[in-house]
N, C-alpha and C positions, 0 to 999 in steps of 0.2 A: 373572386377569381381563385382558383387553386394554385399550391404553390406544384409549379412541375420542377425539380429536382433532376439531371443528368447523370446518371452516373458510369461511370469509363473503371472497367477493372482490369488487370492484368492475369491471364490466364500462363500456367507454364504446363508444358510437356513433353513427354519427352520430343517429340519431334518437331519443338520450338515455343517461340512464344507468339503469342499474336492476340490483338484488341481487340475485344467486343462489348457493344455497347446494351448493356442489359435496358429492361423497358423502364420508361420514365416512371418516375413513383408520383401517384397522386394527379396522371394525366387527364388533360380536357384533350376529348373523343378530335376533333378538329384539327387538320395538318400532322398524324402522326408521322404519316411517311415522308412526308418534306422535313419533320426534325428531323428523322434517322439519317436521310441522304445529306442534310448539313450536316449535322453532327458528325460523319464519316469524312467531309470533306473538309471540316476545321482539324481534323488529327492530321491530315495530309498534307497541307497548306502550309507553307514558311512565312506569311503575312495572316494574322490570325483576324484581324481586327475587323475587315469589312465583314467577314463571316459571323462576326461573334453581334458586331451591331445588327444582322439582318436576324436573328435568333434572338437577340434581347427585345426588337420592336415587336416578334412577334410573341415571345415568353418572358413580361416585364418581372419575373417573379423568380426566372430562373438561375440556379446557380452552377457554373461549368466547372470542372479541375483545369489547370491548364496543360498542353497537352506534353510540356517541354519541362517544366520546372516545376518540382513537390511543393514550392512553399508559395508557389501563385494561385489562383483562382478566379473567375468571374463572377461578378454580383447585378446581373442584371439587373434588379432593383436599386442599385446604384448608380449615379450619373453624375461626371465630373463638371462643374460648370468650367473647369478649368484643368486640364488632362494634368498630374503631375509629370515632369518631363520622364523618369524614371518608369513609369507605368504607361499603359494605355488606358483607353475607355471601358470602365463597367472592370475597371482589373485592380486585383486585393492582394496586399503580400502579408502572407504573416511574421508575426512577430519572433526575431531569430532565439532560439533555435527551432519554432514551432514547424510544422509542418500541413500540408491540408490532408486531410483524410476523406475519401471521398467515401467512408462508412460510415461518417457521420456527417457528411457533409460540413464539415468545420475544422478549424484550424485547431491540432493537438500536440502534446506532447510530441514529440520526433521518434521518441520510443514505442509509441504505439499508432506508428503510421507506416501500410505498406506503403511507397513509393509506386513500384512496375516498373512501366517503362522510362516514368519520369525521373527526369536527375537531382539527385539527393545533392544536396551542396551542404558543404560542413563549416566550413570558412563563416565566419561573417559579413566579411569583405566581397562575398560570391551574391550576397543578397544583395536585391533592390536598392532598398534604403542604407545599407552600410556603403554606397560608393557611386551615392547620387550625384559626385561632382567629379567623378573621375578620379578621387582618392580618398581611401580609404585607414584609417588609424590603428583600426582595429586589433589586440592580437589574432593571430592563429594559432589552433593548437592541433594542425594537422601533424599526423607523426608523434604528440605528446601523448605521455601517459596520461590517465585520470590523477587528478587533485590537484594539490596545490605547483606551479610550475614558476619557480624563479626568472625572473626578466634581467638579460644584460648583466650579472653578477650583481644588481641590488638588491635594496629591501623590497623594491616593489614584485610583487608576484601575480598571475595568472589560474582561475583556475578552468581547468578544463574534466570533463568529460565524454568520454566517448569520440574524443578530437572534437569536441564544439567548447565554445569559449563561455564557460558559464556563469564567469564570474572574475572583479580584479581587486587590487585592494595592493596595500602597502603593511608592512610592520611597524607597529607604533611604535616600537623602540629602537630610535636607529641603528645599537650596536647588535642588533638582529634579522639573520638574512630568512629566506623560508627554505626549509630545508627537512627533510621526510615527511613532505603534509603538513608541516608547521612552522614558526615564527618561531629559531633557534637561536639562542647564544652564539656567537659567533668563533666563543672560547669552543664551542662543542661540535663547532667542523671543522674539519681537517682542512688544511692547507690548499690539499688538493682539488678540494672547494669551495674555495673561496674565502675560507673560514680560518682561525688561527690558530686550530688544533694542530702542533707540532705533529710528528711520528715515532715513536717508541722504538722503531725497528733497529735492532743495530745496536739498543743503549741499556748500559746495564741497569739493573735494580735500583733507583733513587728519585731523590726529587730534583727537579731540574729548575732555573729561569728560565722567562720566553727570550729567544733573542733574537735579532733581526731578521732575520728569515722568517718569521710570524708577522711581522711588524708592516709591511707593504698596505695591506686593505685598511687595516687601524691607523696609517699615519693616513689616509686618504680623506679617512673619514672623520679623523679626532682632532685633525690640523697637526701631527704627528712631524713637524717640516725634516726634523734627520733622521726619523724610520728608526726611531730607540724602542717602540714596542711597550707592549703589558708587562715591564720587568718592574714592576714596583707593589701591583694589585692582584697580581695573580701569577700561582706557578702550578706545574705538574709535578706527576709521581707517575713512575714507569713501573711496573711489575709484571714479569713473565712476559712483557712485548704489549700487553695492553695501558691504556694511560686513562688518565684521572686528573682533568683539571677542577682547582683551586681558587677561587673568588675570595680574595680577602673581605674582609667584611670590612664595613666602613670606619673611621681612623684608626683602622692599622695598615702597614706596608709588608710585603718580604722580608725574610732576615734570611740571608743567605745562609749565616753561621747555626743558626736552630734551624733551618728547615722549616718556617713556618711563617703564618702572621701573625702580628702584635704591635701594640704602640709601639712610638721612636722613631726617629730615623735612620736608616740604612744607609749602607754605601753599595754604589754601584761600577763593577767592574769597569764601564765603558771611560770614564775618565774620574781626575781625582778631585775636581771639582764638582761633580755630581752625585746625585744622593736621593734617596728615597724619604719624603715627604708625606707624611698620611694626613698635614691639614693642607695641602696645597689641591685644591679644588679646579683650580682655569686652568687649559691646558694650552693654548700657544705660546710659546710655540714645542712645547714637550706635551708630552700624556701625560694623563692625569697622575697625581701623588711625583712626579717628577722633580725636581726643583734644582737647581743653581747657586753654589757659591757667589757671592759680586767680587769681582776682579780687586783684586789678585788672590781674594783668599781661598782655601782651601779645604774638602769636608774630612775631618778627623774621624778616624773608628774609633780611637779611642773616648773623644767627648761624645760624641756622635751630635758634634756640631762645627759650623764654618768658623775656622780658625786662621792668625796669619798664617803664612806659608812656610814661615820661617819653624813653625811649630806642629807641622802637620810633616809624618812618613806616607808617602803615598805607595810603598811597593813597588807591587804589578801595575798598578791604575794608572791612566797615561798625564803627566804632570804638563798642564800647560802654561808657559810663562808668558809669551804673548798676549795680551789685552784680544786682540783682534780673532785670536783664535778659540776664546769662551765662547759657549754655542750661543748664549743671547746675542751677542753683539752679533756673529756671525747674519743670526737671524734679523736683525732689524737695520743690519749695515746689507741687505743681500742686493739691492736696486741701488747699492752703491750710496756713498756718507764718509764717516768718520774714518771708516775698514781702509777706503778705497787708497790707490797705489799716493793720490795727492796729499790725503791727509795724513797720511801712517803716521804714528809716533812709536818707535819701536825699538826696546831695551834690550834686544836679544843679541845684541853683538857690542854692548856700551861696558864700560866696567862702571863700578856704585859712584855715583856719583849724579853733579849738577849738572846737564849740557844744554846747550843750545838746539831749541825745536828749530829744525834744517826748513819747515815747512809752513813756520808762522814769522811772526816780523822778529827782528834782533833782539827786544827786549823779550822773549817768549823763552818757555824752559821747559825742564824734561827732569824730573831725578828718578833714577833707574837704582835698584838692588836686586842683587841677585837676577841681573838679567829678566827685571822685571821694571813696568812702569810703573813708579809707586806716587807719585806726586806729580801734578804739570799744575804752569802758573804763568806768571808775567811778572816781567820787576817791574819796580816800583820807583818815585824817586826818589834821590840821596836828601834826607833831610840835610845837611851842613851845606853840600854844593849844588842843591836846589836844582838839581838836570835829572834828567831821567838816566835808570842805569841798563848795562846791558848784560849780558854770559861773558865772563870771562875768566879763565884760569876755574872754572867752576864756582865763578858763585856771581852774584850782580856785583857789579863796578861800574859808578859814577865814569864818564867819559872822557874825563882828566887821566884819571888814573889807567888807559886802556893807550898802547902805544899806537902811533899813527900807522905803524908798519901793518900791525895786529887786525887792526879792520876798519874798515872805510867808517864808521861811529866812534873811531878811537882820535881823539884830542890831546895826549900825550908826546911833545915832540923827540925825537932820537938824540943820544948823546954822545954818538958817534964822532970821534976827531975834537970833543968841545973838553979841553981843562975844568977839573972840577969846579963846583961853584954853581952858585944860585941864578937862575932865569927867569924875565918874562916871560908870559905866556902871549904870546900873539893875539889868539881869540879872547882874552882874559885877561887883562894887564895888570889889574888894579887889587883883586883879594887874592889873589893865590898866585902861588909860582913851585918853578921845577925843579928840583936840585940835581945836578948831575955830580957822580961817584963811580969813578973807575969806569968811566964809560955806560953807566945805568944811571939811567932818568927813573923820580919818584916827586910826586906830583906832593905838593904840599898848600894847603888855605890857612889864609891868615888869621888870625884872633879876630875876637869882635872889635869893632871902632879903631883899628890898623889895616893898613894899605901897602904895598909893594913898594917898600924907597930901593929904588936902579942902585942909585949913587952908593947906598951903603951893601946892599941887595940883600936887605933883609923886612922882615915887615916892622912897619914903624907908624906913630901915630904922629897927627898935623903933618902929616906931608903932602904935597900935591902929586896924585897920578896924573900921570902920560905915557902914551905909548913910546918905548923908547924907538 
């Protein structure tokens, strides 16, 4: 049997367009003019199908354009034993962005297919197969220019031609977006897109640090958590209004004072405990080369290392004396911990000394210098009078020694209205006792192997205790 072939071109003139169905190619002599009057009445028709089954039974060979959509066609020699729902019977969609050509009868390039009448769809999502289930993923590149086209301000990008989506892909390196047709440095766009390239405009001749204003997309992406920025790996230079960033190379940082990279550590403006790092590799919760004093010290320019605080000029750099206010803590107390308003332990209003943690049990402690917390602990007990001790007058005291007035742990009794001289102790009758003096009680224990004699009221041995 011959294959008969359909073909439908679009004619233009000026005084319009209109369809005509040139003569079959490769026809059998039999039913010419029953194709043509179908074939005229399949372009007409808004249900194509019984039309197309009645021309495929009788032309098992034939192939149709379809008469609506460029990237359809019929394969009469095709037959679904099961219609896909998307398509109908003996109906072919090509592959997007391909289009059918009915001058070659096959599915081509899109660039070398005239359409006519039929609707050119550019989408992918407009195709058959891209939105077989009523949605579609796809991008679109209707309205985009050709090449590479950035997605959503990531690395992931699109690429398009001719507004058809011809392609998608990611940057392998995440600290790169796609950016003039390519996978950029993120140092080499500008701010204004997306990118960390400061602006020159406005600033005079020199080399700059990056500073927070750049720092938004890198803390997103670096785990950046307080938006401190590429101030330790990389700086610009401004000349004549155009810029020139600076990738330090690997371990070295910034040195603000040379204008350049090099081993060592740096200091950095932002506070006086922070500092530039060139073997400091992980970055949470800072970017990379970033690094941290431990509380309470402090980063010296002159050692150009973490020193006490007592020995470090901080200048301009902001000096934090609060625990709770160094950025780690800040960062690992943020879902609430140690920082939070229950647990504070907080030297910023204490003068140097021992106190009492307001916020752990009695025996618990705090020493503060310089409006800093330099030591916390718990007492201990009193080797001699074998009790546990507590804060008081600034240091641990056995609970003898601590007046009852003083704090509900205080075992000391008052010597208020009592003439000098030596006392029981109530709770303790038998190795120690109290002496009162001008009105002031002072808690006193006995030698080894002596006891509290009342009678004499002093400690004495072979005596018998009792409570008096």
């Amino acid at each position: 049997m011959k294959v008969l072939v359909l073909s439908i071109v679009l004619c233009c003139v000026s005084a319009g367009a209109f369809l005509v169905q040139t003569q079959p190619l490769h026809q059998s002599t039999p039913g010419q003019q029953s194709l043509q009057i179908l074939t005229k009445t399949l372009l007409s028709l808004t249900n194509h199908s019984a039309v197309v089954e009645e021309i495929c039974r009788v032309y098992p060979t034939l192939i149709i354009p379809h008469p609506g959509e460029c990237q359809l066609y019929y394969n009469c020699s095709l037959t679904y034993t099961s219609v896909p729902a998307h398509l109908e019977q003996h109906m072919v969609e090509c592959n997007y962005p391909d289009l059918f050509s009915e001058k070659t009868n096959q599915c081509e390039n899109f660039t070398d297919v005239c359409c006519g009448a039929r609707t050119e769809f550019k989408d992918k999502c407009s195709y058959r197969h891209g939105n077989q289930n009523g949605y579609c993923h796809f991008k679109s590149c209707i309205g985009d220019p050709d090449g590479m086209v950035q997605i959503f301000n990531f690395h992931n990008f699109k690429i398009c031609f001719k507004e058809r989506l011809v392609g998608e892909g990611h940057c392998k390196i995440w600290f790169e977006l796609p950016y003039n047709g390519k996978c950029t440095s993120r140092l080499d766009i500008p701010i204004s897109k997306g990118g960390l390239m400061p602006s020159c405009n406005g600033k005079t001749d020199g080399i700059y640090r990056f500073d927070h204003s750049s720092a938004l997309q890198y803390a997103m992406d670096y785990g950046d958590y307080f938006h401190i920025g590429r101030v330790c790996d990389a700086y610009y230079k401004c000349l004549g209004g155009n810029i020139t960033v600076v990738k330090c190379e690997n371990g070295t940082v910034f040195h603000i004072d040379s204008g350049t990279c090099k081993p060592g550590n740096s200091s950095l403006p932002n506070s006086c405990q922070l500092y530039c790092n060139p073997q400091k590799t992980n970055v949470h919760p800072f970017p990379v080369n970033v690094a941290e004093c431990p509380y309470p010290l402090q980063f010296s320019e002159t050692t150009g290392r973490c020193e006490n605080f007592t020995e470090v000029t901080c200048g301009t750099r902001k000096e934090e004396k609060y625990i709770c206010n160094y950025w780690e803590s800040l960062f690992y107390n943020r879902h609430g911990g140690n920082c939070d308003t229950r647990n504070i332990r907080d030297c910023l209003y204490l003068p140097n000394g021992v106190h009492r943690d307001p916020r752990r049990s009695p025996s618990s402690f705090i020493r503060c210098y310089g409006n800093r917390l330099v030591e916390e602990g718990k007492c201990t007990i009193d080797s001699v009078w074998g009790t546990q001790t507590f804060i008081y007058n600034g240091t641990c005291t056995q609970r003898f020694a601590i007046p009852t007035s003083g704090a509900d742990y205080g075992l000391l009794p008052s010597c208020s209205a009592k003439p000098d001289g030596n006392y029981q102790f109530r709770t303790r009758p038998c190795d120690a006792y109290y002496r009162c003096e001008g009105g002031r009680a002072t808690s006193v224990k006995c030698p080894e192997h002596t006891l509290f004699d009342v009678t004499r009221r002093t400690c004495a041995s072979n005596v018998a205790c009792y409570r008096a």
